[in-house]
C-alpha positions in Angstrom: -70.4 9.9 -52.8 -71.2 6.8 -51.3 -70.0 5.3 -47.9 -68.4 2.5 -50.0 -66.2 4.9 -51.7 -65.2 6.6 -48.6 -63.4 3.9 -47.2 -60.2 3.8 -45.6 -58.9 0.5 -47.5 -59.2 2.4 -50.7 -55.8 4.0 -49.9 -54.6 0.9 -50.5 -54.8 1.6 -54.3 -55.2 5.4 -54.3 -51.9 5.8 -52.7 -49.7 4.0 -55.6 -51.5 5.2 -58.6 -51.5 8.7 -56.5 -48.1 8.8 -56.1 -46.5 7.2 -58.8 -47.9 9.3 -61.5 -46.2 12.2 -59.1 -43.0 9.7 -58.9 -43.2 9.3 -63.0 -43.5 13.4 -63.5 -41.0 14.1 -60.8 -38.1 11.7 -60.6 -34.7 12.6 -62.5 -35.3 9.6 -64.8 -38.0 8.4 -66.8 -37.4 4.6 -65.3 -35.8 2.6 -62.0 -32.7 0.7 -62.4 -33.0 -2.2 -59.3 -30.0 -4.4 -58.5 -31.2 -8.0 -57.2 -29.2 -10.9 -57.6 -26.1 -10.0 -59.5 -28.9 -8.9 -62.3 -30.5 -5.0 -63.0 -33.9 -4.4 -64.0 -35.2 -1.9 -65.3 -38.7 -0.6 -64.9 -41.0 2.1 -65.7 -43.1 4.1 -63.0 -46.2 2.4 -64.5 -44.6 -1.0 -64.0 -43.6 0.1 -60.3 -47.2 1.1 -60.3 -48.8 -2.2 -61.1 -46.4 -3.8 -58.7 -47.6 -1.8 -55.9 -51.3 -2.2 -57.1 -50.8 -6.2 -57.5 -49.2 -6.6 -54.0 -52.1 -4.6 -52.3 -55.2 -6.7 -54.1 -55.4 -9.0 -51.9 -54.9 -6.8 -48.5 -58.0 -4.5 -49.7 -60.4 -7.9 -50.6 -59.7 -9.0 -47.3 -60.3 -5.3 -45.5 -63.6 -5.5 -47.3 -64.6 -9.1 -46.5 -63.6 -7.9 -42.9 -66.1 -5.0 -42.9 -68.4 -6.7 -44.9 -69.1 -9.7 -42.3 -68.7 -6.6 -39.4 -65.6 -8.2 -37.8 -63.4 -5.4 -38.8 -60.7 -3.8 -36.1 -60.8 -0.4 -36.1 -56.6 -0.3 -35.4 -55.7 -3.2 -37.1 -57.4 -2.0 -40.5 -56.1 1.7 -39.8 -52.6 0.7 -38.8 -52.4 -1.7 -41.7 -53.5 1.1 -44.0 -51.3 3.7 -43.0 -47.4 1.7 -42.7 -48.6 0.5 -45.8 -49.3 3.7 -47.8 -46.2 5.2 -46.1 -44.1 2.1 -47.0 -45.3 2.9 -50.6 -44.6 6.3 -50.9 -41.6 6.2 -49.3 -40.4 3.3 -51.9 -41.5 5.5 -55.2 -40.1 8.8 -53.2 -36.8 7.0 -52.7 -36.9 6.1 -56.7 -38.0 9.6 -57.6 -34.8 10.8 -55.8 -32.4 8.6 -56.9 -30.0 9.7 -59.9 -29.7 7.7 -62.8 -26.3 6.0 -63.1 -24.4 3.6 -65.6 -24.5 -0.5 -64.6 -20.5 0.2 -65.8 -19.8 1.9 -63.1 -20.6 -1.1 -60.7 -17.2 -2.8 -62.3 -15.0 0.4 -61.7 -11.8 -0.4 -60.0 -12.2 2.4 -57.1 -15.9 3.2 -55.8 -17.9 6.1 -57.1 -19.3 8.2 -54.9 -22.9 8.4 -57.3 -22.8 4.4 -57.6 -22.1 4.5 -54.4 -25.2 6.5 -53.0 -27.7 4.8 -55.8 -26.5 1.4 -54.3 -27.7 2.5 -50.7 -31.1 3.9 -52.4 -31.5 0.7 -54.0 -31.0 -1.6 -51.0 -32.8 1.3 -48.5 -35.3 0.6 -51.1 -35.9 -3.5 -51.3 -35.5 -3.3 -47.6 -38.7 -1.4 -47.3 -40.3 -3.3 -50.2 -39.3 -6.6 -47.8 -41.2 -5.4 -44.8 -44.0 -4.0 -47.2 -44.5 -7.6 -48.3 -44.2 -8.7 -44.5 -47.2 -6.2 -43.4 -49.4 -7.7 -45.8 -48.3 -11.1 -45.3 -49.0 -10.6 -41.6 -52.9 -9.0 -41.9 -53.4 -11.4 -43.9 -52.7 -14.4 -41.5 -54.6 -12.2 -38.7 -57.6 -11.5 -41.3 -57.9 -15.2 -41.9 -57.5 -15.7 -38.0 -60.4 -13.7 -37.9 -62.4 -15.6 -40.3 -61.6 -18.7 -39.0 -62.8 -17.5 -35.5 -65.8 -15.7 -37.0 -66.9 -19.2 -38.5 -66.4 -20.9 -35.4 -68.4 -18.6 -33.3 -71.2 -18.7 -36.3 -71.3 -22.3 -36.2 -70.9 -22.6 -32.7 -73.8 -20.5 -32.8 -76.1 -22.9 -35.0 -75.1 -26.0 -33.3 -76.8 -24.4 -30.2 -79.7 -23.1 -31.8 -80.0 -26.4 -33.5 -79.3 -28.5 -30.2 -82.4 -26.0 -28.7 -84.7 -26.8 -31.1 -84.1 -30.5 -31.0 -84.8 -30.7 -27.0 -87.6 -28.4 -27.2 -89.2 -30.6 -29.4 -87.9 -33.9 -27.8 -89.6 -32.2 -24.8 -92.9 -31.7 -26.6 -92.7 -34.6 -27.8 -92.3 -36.5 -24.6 -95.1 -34.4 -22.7 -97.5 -35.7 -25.7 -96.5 -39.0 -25.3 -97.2 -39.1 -21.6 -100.7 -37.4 -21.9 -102.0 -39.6 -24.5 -100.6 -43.0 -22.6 -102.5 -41.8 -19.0 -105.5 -40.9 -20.9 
């Protein structure tokens, strides 16, 4: 194996395909039923899959940007990797655990006790999914933070070496002047 392969950002899409072919072979129900505005969806353990995998692509390009260019934080990368494959497994878990019910049930005059609990799974559920999207939103501001500071120091960097160059030879320059003008 390569050292690219053993990387810790690679949970990032290990995790959801690891777990939600687990989810898909263990969960009561060959699908999850989500409640968002007044509307139910329905959607397969591949499309919850995909889902995870889409809102992770952009997290794991900048992890590897970040160790490519060497300005990677050890915590930051590791703590970003781990709430987010435990935010993910937890979601699938809570959808492998959840019963099936019928969207009738919703309209029944007194509560059900099963519509009941697979209402708190499926808010428990977009709750986490919330902050999931909020944990990548938020390494991705600080990994652009640190590419913006990165290019700053770089050319920061330049402009000195630059500005070095130019009075070295201005100075050069100056003591050939002055030699051939006495002689």
């Amino acid at each position: 194996m390569t050292a690219r392969l053993i990387r810790a950002e690679n949970l990032l899409w290990a995790v959801p395909i690891l777990f939600g072919l687990l989810a898909n072979y263990a969960a009561y129900s060959d699908v999850a039923l989500l409640y968002i505005d007044e509307n139910y969806y329905i959607l397969t353990f591949p499309t919850l899959i995909g889902i995870c995998l889409l809102t992770m692509l952009i997290p794991f390009m900048m992890h590897s940007v970040l160790r490519d260019l060497g300005q990677r934080s050890f915590f930051a990368s590791w703590a970003h990797v781990f709430f987010s494959c435990l935010l993910i497994a937890t979601i699938l878990f809570i959808y492998t655990y959840a019963l099936p019910i019928n969207i009738k049930w919703r309209y029944y005059v007194g509560e059900l006790p099963a519509y009941k609990k697979w209402s708190y799974y499926n808010t428990l559920a977009l709750g986490i999914f919330q902050l999931l999207v909020y944990i990548q939103a938020a390494y991705l501001i600080y990994g652009v933070g640190v590419l913006v500071k990165h290019r700053v120091d770089q050319k920061r960097l330049e402009r000195e070496h630059y500005d070095y160059i130019i009075d070295h030879l201005d100075q050069s320059n100056n003591g050939g002047l002055s030699k051939s003008a006495v002689a």
